[in-house]
DODOMAR-562998 format. One record per residue (C-alpha): residue number from 1; residue in three letters; chain; x, y, z. Coordinates in Angstrom, 1 decimal, decimal comma, padded with zeros to 4 digits. Each point is the difference from the previous one (the first is absolute). Last residue first. Example, Ala and Ser with C-alpha at 12.3 -4.5 7.8 and 13.67 -1.06 7.14 Angstrom:
# residues 2
REC  resi  resn  chain       X       Y       Z
REC     2   Ser      A   013,7  -001,1   007,1
REC     1   Ala      A  -001,4  -003,4   000,7
END
This chain:
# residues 312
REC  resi  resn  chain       X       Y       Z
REC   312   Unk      A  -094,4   026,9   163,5
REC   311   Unk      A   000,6  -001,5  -003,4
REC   310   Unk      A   003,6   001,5  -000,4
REC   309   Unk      A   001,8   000,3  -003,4
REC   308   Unk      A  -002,7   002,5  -001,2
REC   307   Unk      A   001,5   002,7   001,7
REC   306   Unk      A   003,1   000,2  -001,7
REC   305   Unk      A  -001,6   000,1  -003,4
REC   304   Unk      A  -002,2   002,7   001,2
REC   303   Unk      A   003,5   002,0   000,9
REC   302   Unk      A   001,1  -000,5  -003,4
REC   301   Unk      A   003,3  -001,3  -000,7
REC   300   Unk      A   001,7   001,5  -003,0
REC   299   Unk      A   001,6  -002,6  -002,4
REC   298   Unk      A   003,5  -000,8   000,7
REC   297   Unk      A   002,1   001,0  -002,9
REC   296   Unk      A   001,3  -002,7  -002,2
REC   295   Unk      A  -001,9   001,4  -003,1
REC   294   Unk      A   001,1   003,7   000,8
REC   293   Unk      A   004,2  -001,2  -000,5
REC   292   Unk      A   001,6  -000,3   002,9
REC   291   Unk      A   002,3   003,4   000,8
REC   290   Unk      A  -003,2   001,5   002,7
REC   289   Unk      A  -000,1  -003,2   001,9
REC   288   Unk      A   002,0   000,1   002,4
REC   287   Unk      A  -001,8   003,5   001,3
REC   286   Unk      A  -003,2  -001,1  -000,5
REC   285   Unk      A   001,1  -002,9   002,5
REC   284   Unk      A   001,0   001,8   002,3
REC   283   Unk      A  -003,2   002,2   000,5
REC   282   Unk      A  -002,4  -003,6  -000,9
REC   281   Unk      A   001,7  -001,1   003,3
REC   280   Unk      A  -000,8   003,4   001,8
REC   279   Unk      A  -003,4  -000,4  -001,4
REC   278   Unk      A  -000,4  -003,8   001,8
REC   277   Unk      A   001,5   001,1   002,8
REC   276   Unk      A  -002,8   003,1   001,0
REC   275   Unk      A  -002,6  -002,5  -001,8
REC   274   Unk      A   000,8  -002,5   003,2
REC   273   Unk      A   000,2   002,0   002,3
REC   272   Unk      A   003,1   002,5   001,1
REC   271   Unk      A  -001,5   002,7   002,7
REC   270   Unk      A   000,5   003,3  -000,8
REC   269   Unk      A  -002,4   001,8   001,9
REC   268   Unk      A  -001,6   001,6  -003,5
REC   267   Unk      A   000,7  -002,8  -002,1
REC   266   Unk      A  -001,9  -002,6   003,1
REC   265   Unk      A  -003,2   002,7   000,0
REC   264   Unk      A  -000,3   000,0  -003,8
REC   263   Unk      A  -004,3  -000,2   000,6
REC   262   Unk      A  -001,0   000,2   003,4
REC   261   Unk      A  -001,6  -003,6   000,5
REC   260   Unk      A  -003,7  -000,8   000,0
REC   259   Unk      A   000,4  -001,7  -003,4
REC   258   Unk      A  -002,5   000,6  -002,2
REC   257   Unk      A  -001,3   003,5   001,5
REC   256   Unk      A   004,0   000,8   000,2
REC   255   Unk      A   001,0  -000,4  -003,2
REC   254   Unk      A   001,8  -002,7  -002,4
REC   253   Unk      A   003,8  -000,2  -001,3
REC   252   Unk      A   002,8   001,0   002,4
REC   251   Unk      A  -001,3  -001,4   003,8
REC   250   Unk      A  -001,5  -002,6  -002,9
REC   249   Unk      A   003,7  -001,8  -000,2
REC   248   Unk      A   000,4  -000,5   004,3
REC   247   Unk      A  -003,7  -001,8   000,2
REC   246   Unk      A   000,9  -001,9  -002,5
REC   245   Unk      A   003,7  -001,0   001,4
REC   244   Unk      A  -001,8  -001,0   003,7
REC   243   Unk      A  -002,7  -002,3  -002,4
REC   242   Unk      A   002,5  -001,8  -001,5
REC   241   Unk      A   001,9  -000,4   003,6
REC   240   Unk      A  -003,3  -001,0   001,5
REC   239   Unk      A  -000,9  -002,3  -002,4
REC   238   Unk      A   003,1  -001,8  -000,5
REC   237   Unk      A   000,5  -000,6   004,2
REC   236   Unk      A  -003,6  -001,0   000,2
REC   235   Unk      A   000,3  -003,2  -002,2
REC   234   Unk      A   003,4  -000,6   001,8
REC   233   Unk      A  -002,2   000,3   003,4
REC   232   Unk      A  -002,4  -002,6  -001,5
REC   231   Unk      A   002,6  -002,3  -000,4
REC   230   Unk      A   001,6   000,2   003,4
REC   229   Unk      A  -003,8  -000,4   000,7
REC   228   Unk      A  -000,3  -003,2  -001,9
REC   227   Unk      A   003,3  -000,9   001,9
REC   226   Unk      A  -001,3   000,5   003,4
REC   225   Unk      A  -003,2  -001,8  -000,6
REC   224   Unk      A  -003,2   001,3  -000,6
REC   223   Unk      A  -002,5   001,1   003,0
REC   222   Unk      A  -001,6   002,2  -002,4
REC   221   Unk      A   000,4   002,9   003,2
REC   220   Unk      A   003,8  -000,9  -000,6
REC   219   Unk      A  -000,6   000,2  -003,9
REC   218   Unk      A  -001,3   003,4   000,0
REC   217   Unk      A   002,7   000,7   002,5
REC   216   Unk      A   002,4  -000,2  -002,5
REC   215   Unk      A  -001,3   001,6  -002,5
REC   214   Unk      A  -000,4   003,1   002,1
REC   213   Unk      A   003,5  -000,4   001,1
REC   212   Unk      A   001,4  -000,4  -004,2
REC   211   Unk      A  -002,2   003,4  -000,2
REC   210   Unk      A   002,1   001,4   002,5
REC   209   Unk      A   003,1  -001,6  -001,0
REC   208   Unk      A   000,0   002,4  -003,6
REC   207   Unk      A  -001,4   002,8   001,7
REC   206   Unk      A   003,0   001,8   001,5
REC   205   Unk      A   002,1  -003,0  -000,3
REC   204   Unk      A  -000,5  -000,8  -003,0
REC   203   Unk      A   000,3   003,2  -001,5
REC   202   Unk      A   003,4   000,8   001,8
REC   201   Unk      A   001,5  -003,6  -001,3
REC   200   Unk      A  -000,9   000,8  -003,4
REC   199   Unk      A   001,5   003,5   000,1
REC   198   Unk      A   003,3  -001,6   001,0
REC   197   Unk      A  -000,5  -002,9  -002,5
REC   196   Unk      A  -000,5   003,2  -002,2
REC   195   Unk      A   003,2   001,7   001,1
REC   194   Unk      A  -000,1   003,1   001,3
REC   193   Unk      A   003,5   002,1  -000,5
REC   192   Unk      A  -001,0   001,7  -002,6
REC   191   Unk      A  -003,1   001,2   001,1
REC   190   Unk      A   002,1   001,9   002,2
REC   189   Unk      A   000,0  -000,5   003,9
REC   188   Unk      A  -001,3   001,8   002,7
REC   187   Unk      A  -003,6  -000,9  -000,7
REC   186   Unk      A   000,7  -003,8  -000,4
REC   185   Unk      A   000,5   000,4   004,2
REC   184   Unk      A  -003,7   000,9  -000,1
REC   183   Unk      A  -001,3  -003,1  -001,8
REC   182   Unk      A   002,6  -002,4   001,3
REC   181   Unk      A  -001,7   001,7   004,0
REC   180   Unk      A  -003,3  -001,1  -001,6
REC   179   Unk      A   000,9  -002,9  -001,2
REC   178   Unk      A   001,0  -001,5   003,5
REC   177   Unk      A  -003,1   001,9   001,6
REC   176   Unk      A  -002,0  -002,6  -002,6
REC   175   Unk      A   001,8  -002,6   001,4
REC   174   Unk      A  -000,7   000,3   003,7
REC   173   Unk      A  -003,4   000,8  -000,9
REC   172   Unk      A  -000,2  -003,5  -002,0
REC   171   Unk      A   001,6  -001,8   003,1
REC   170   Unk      A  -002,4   001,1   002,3
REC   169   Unk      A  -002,9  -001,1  -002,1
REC   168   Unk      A   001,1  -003,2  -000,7
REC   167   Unk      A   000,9  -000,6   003,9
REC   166   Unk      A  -003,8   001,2   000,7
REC   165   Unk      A  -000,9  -002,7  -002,4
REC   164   Unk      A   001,5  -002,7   001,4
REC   163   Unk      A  -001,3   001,3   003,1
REC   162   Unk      A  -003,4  -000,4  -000,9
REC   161   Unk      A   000,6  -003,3  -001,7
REC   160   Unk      A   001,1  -001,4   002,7
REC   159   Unk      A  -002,4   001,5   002,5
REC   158   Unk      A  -003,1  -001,2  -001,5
REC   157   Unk      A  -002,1   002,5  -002,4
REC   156   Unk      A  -002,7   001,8   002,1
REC   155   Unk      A   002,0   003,3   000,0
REC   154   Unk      A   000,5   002,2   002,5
REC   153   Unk      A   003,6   000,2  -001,0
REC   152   Unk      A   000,2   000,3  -003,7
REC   151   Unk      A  -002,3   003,2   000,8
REC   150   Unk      A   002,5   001,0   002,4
REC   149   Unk      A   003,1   000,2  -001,8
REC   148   Unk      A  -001,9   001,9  -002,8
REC   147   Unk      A  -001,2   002,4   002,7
REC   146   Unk      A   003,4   000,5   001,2
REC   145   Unk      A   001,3   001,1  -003,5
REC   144   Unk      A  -002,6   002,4  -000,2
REC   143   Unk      A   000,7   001,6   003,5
REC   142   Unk      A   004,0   000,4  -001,1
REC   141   Unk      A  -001,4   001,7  -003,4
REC   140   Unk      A  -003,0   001,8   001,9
REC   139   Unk      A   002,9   001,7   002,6
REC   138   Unk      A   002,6   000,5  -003,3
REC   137   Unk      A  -002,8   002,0  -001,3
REC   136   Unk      A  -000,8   002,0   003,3
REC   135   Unk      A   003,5   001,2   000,8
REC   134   Unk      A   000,3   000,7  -003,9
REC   133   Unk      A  -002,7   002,2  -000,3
REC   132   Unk      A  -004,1  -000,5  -001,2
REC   131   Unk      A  -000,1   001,3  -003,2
REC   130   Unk      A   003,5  -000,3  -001,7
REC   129   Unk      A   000,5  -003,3   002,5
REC   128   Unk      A  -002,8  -001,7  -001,5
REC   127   Unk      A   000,6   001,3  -004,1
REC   126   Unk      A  -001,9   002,7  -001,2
REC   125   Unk      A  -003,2  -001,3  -002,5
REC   124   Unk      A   000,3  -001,7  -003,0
REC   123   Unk      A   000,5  -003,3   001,6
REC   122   Unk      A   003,6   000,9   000,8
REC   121   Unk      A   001,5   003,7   000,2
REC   120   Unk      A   002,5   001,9   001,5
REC   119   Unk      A   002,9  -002,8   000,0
REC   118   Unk      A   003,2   000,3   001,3
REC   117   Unk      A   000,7  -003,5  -000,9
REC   116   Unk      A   001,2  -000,8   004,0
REC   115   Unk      A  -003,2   001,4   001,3
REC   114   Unk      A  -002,4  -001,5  -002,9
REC   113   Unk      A   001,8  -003,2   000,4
REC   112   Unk      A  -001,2   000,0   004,0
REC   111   Unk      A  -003,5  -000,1  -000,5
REC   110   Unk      A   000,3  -002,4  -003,1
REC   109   Unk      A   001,5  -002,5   002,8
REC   108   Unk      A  -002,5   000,8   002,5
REC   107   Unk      A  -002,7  -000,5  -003,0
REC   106   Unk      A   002,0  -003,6  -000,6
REC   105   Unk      A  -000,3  -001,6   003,5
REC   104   Unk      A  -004,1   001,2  -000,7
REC   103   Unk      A   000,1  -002,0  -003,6
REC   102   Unk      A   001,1  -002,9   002,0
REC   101   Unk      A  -002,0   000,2   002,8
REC   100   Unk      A  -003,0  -000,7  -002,9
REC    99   Unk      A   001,3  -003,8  -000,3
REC    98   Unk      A  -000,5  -000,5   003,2
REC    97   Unk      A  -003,4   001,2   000,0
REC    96   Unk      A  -001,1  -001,7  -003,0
REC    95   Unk      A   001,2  -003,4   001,2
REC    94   Unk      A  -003,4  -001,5  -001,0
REC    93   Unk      A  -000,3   001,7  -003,0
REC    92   Unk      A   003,1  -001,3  -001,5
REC    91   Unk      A  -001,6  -003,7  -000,8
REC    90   Unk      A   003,1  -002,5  -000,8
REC    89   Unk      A   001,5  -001,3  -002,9
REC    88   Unk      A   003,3   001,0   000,7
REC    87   Unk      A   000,3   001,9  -002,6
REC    86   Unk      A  -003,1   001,5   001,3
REC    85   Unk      A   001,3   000,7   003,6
REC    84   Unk      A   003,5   001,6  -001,9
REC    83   Unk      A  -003,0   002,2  -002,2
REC    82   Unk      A  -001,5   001,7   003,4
REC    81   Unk      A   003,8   000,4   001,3
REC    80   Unk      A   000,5   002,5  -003,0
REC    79   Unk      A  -003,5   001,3   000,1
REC    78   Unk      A   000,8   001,3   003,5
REC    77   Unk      A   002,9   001,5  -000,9
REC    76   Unk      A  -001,8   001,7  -003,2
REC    75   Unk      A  -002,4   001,7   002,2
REC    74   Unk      A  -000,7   002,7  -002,8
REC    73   Unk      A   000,2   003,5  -001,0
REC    72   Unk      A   001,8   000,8   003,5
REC    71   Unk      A   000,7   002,7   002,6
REC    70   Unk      A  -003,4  -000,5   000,9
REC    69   Unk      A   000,3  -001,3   003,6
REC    68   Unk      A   002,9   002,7   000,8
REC    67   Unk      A  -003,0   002,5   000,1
REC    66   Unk      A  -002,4  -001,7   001,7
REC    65   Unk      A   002,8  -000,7   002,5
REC    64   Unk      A   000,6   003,6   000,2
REC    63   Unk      A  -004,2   000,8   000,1
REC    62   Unk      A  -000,2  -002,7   002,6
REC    61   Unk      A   002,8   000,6   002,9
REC    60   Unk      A  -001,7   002,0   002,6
REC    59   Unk      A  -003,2  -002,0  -000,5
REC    58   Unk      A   001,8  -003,2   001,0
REC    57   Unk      A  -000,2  -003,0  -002,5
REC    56   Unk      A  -003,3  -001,7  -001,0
REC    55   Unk      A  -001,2   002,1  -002,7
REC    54   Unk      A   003,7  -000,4  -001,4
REC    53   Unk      A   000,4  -003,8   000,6
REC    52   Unk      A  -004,0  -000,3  -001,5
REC    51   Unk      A   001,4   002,3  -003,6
REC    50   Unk      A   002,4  -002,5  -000,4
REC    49   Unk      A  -001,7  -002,8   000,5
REC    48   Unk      A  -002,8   001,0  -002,7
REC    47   Unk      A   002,4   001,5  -002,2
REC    46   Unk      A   002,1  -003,8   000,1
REC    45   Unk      A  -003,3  -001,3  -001,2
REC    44   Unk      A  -000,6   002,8  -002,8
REC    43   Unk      A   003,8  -000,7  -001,1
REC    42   Unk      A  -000,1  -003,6   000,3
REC    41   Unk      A  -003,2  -000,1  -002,6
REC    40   Unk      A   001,5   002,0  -002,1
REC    39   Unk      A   002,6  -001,6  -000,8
REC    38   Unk      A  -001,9  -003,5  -000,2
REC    37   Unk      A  -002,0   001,9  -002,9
REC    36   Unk      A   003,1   000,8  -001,6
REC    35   Unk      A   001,8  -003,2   000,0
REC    34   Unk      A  -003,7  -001,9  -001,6
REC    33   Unk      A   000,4  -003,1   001,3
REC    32   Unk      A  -002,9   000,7   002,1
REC    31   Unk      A  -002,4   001,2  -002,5
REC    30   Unk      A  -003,0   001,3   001,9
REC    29   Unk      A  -003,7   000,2  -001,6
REC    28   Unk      A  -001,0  -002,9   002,6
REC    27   Unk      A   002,3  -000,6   002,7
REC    26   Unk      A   003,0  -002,0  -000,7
REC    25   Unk      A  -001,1  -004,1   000,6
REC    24   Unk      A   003,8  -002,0  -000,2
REC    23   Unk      A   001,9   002,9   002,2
REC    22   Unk      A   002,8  -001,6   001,1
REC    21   Unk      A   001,0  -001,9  -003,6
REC    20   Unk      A  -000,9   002,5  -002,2
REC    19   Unk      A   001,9   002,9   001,5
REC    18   Unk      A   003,4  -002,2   000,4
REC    17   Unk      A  -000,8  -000,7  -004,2
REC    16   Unk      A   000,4   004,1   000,3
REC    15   Unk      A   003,3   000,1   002,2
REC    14   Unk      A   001,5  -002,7  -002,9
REC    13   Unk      A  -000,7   002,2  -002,8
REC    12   Unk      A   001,6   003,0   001,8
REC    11   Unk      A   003,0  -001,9   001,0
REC    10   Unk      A   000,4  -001,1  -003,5
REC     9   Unk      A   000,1   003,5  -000,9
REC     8   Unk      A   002,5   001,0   002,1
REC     7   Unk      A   002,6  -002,6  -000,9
REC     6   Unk      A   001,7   002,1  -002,7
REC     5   Unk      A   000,3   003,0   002,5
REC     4   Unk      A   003,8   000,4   001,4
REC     3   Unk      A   001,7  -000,2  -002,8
REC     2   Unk      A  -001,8   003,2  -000,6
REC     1   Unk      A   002,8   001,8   002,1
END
């Protein structure tokens, strides 16, 4: 899995010199090639949006949009399209908008995940459907994902591009349903039997060709060229599926206040993630291993260790 991750930080050098060259005069007391600072800067902007689509929306649906609105630490879709535009060397903020539908596509998606994951719990408070029903969470998913469609729609960007991008985002929903029905059928299936170009495959396509979408319409708003944003979507591709096997290694290591998840939730529905394989590997292999001598052991594999592989 970590072959995956060598170019990363390369990436991450290059998105900052794509700081410095849009934004020549930063603000004074603001350090714009500072990754952290640019983090939180799309957050409070995407906030402001956010929080205008639910003021604006009918008053019989507002407290369950509210709701599904905050599902999220982070608008980490929209950040993901937001770095494709400065790879590209172009200026993000004027596509804010677009780039924003993103992160809304993605609530109707996390909307949805709770239902199928059986969750009770996601932002340290009950999960959507846990508090508001299933007739009315699967109602604010579909409406989500409408919004999204639309927001791309009444765009000012030309009509190329805008429906460039509306093909992006179709085909990254259509993907990530893909790996979700891989994620549920691994349930009826041993450990065993998983490979980990299966798992691979499963990651990538639940988040993996997501993030390779938000990439890839980054560059499409950049105006770049179709193999630059082949390019960009390859860039994408290994940060989402790095950050998809993260996010499935701390469901058994950290707590809910740090990561707005219910802690152990995939062990306790069964489902086969990465650290699920990766300790019914270490299972065999303990047991091949127990007539080698100690000094050609494996050494034991912290979960920390594990971790660490991914930057995201």
């Amino acid at each position: 899995m970590c072959q995956l991750l060598p170019e990363l930080r390369d990436i991450l050098n290059e998105f900052s010199d794509g700081i410095k060259r849009f934004d020549k005069e930063p603000p004074e007391n603001r350090e714009r090639d500072d990754l952290y600072t640019i983090i939180r800067e799309v957050d409070e902007k995407a906030d402001r949006i956010k929080d205008n689509r639910v003021s604006n929306s009918p008053d019989f649906l507002k407290e369950a949009l509210r709701d599904a609105c905050y599902l999220k630490k982070n608008n980490d879709r929209t950040f993901s399209a937001y770095t494709g535009m400065v790879l590209g060397g172009a200026d993000p903020d004027k596509f804010f908008y677009i780039l924003f539908a993103l992160d809304v596509l993605d609530l109707s998606v996390l909307v949805i995940d709770d239902i199928l994951d059986g969750a009770e719990k996601r932002a340290n408070k009950a999960a959507h459907h846990k508090k508001w029903g299933m007739e009315t969470s699967l109602s604010i998913a579909m409406y989500l994902k409408s919004v999204s469609s639309k927001m791309v729609i009444e765009s000012f960007v030309d009509e190329k591009r805008r429906l460039k991008i509306l093909k992006e985002m179709d085909e990254l929903h259509l993907k990530i349903y893909e790996g979700q029905f891989l994620d549920a059928d691994f349930r009826n299936k041993d450990a065993g039997e998983i490979s980990e170009d299966a798992y691979l495959d499963m990651v990538s396509l639940t988040t993996g060709y997501q993030i390779a979408g938000c990439f890839r319409i980054g560059g499409i708003l950049a105006g770049l060229d179709e193999d630059t944003i082949t390019i960009l979507g390859e860039i994408g591709l290994r940060f989402g599926t790095a950050g998809q096997i993260r996010d499935d290694m701390i469901d058994y290591i950290w707590d809910e206040d740090s990561t707005w998840k219910t802690p152990l939730l995939d062990f306790k529905t069964d489902k086969k993630n990465g650290y699920h394989l990766l300790l019914h590997g270490r299972t065999r292999l303990k047991k091949r291993e127990m007539n080698l001598p100690r000094s050609r052991r494996w050494p034991t594999l912290k979960p920390e260790i594990i971790c660490r592989c991914s930057p995201l």
